[in-house]
DRENSELO-922621 format. One line per 10 residues: number of its first residue (from 1); for each residue x, y, z of C-alpha. Coordinates in nm, 3 decimals. Each point is the difference from the previous one (the first is absolute). Example, Ala and Ser with C-alpha at 12.3 -4.5 7.8 and 13.67 -1.06 7.14 Angstrom:
2
1 = 1.230:-0.450:0.780; 0.137:0.344:-0.066
end
This chain:
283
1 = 3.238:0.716:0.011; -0.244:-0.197:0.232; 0.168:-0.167:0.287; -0.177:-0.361:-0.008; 0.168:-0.083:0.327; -0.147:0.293:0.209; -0.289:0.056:0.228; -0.155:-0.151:0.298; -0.032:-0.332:-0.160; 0.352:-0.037:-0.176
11 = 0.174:0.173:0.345; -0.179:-0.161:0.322; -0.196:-0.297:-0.140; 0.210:-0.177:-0.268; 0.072:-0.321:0.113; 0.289:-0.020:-0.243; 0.205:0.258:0.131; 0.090:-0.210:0.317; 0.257:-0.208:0.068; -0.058:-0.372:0.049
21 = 0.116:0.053:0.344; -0.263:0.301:0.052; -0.291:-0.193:-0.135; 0.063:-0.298:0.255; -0.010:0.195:0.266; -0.339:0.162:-0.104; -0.264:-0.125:0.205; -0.198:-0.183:-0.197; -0.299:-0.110:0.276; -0.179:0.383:-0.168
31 = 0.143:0.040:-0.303; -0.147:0.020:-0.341; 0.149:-0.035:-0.309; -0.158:0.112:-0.330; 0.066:-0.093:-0.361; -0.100:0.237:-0.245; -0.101:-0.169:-0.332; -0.063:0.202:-0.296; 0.071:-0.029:-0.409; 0.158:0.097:-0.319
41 = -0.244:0.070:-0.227; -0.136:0.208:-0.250; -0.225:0.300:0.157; -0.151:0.186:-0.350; 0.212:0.275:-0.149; -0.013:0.197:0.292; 0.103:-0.226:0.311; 0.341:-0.150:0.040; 0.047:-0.350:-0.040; 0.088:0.012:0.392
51 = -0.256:0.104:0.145; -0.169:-0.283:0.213; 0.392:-0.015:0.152; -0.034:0.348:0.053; -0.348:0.010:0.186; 0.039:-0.294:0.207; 0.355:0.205:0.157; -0.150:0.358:0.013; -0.328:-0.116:0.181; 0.213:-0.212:0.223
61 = 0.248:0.331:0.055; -0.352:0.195:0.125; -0.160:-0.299:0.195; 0.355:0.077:0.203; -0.070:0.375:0.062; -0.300:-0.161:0.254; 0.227:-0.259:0.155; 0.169:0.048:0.320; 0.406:0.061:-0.106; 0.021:-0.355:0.293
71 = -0.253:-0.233:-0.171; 0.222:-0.299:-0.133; -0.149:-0.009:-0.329; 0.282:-0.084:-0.301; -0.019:0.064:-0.398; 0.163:-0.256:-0.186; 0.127:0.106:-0.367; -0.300:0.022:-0.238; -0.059:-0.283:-0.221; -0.046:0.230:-0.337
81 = -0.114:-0.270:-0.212; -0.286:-0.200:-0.020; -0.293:-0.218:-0.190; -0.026:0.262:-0.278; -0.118:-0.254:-0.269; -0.339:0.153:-0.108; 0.250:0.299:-0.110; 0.285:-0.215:-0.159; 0.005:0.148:-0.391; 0.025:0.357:0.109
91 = 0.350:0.197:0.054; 0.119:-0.027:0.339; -0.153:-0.263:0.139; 0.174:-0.241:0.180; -0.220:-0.274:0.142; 0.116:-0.312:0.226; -0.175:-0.347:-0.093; -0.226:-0.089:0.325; 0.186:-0.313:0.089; 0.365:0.267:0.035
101 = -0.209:0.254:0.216; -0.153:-0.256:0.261; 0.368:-0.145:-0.004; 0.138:0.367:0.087; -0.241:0.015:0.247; 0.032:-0.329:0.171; 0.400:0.063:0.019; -0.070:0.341:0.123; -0.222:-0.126:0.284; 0.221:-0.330:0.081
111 = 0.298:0.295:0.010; -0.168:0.215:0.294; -0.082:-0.283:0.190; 0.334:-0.137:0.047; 0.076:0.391:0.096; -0.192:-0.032:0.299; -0.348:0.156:-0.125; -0.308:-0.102:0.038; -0.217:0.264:-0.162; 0.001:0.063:-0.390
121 = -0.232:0.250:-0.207; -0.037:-0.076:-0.368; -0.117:0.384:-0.121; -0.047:0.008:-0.375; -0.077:0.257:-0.185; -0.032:-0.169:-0.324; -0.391:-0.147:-0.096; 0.128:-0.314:-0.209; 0.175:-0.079:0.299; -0.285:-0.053:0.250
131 = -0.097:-0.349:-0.058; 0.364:-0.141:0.007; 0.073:0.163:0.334; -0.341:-0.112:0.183; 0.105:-0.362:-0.099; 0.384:0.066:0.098; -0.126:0.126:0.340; -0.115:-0.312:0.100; 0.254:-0.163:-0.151; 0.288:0.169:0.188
141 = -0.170:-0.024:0.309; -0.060:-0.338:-0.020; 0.371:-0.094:-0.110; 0.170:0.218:0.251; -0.231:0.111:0.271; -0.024:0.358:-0.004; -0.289:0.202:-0.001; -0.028:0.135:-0.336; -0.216:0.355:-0.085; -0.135:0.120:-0.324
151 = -0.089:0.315:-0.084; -0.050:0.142:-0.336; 0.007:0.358:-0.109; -0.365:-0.007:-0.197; -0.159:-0.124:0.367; 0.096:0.343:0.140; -0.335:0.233:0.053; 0.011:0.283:-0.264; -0.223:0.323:0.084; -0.304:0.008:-0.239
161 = 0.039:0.359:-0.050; 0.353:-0.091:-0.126; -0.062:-0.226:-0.260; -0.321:-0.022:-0.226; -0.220:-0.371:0.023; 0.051:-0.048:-0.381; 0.409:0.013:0.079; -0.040:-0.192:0.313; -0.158:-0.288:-0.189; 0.222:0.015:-0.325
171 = 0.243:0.229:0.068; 0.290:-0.330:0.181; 0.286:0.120:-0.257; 0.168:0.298:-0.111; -0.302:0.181:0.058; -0.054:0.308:0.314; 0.122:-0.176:0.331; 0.322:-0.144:-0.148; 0.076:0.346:-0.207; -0.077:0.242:0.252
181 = 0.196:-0.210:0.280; 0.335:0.004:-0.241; -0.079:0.332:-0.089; -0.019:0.107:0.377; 0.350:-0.206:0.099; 0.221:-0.009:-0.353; -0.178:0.257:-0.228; 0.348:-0.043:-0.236; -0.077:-0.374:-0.078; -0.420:0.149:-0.150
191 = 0.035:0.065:-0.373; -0.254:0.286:0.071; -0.062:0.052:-0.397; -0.124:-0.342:-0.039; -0.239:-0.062:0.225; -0.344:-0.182:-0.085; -0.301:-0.140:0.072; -0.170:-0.357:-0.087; -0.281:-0.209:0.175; -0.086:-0.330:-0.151
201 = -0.331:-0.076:-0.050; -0.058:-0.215:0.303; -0.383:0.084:0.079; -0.142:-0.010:-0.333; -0.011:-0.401:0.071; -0.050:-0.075:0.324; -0.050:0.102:0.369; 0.134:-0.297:0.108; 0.325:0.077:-0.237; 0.270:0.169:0.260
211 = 0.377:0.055:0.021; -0.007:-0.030:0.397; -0.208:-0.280:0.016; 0.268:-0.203:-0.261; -0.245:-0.149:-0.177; 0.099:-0.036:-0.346; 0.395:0.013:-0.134; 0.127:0.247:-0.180; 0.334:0.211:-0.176; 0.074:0.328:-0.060
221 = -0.049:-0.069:-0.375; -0.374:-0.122:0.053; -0.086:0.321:0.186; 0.205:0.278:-0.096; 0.201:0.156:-0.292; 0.173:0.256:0.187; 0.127:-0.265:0.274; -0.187:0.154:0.256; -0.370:-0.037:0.169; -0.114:0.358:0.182
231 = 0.011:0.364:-0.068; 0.333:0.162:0.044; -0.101:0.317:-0.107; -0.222:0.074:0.349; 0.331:-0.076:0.174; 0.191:0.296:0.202; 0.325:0.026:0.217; -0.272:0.120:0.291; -0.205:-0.280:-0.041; 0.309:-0.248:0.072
241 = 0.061:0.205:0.275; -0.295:-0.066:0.171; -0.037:-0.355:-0.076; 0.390:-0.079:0.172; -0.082:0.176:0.279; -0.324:-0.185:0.065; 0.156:-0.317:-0.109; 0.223:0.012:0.170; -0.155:0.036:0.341; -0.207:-0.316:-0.088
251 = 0.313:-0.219:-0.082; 0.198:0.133:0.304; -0.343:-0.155:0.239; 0.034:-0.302:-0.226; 0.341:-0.045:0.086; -0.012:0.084:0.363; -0.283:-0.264:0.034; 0.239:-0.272:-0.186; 0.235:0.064:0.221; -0.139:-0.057:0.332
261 = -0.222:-0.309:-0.175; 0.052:-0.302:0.167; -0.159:-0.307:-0.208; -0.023:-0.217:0.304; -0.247:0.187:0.162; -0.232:-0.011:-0.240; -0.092:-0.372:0.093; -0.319:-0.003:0.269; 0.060:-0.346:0.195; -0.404:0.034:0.054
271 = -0.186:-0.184:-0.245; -0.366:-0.047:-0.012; -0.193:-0.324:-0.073; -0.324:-0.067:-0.091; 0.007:-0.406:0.119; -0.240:-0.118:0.194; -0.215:0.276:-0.079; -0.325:0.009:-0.269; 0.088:0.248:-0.297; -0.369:0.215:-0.090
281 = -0.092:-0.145:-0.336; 0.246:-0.312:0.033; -0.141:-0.376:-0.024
end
């Protein structure tokens, strides 16, 4: 039976495990506190319906095998639910309206601040997600003054002899990253005899025509009949491996730099100004 309250991250950096008392005495001048945001939704016949929940903890749990045991950096319980609409319809999906999730979000934030933080990071690993949070970001930090981070789990570098460019292009669900990575950290949640492989067909339009770029909206039922975009089949336990481990030493810098990150520095009192002065080409 898997222990879902053991490791690094459940033992030494679960914010929940404190007492009230414990977490007011934390200081909170360095410290960091992350909110992993993920989904319940349907990942082909071969995925679990958990596993953007499951990849936003386990590349958290490695990010912490590169972080000094004394860096005051705090996991808040994962938020395993999310804006799963473009898979509503299928099995297992369970998919919060936009308006519930920013509201989630802006409690969650309004929450830490009266705890004595002033540092939150928003890390989804969930694409229909993305949009929402870069608006909430603002929108916490604005309504409570923290600094607020994002970071999402598709803006992590992926070695190009890992993963093939057609599958790095199309490949954003169900497809080799997400199956080897959950074959690599809960091989017991993979149906193993029904994985598959399904690309839409994205290019035969347009260059222009791009899931990263966002530029045209889209469900699962438009693109795929298996529920998932990417090739499963390349996927492989060693694969996963590799890709936590380097992962995870990019999202352990990430953090480190969010935690020393001081947003009033960032302001240069020395402007420039052109007045008084003839601009080349001007009238």
């Amino acid at each position: 039976m898997i222990n879902y309250y053991s490791g690094e991250l459940r033992s030494k950096r679960f914010l929940a495990r404190l007492t009230s008392t414990q977490i007011n005495g934390l200081n909170k001048s360095d410290s960091l506190v992350i909110l992993p945001i993920g989904a319940m939704e349907q990942h082909g016949p071969h995925l679990p319906v958990f596993t953007d929940t499951l990849l936003a903890e386990t590349l958290l749990e490695n990010a912490f095998n590169y972080i000094s045991e004394n860096a005051n950096i705090w996991v808040l319980p994962p938020l395993p639910y999310g804006k799963s609409n473009e898979h509503c319809g299928r099995p297992g999906t369970v998919s919060l309206s936009s308006s519930t999730l920013q509201s989630i979000v802006m409690d969650i934030g309004k929450s830490i601040k009266q705890s004595g933080f002033n540092r939150l990071v928003l890390f989804n690993a969930h694409g229909g997600n993305h949009d929402l949070l870069n608006l909430m970001a603002r929108e916490v930090r604005l309504e409570t003054d923290l600094m607020v981070f994002r970071v999402n789990v598709g803006s992590l570098e992926i070695d190009k002899n890992l993963i093939s460019e057609q599958e790095s292009i199309l490949g954003i669900h169900g497809g080799d990253y997400e199956t080897s990575m959950i074959l690599a950290s809960y091989p017991e949640w993979v149906n193993k005899g029904e994985v598959v492989g399904e690309y839409p067909n994205l290019s035969d339009y347009s260059e222009y025509f791009s899931f990263q770029k966002g530029n045209f909206a889209w469900t699962i039922n438009d693109m795929s009949s298996t529920g998932i975009l990417g090739d499963a089949r390349s996927a492989t336990k060693e694969k996963g491996k590799i890709l936590y481990e380097s992962q995870g030493k990019q999202l352990a810098k990430i953090l480190m730099d969010m935690k020393e990150f001081e947003i009033e520095d960032l302001k240069n009192n020395q402007y420039f100004s052109m007045k008084n002065k003839d601009i080349e080409g001007g009238v």
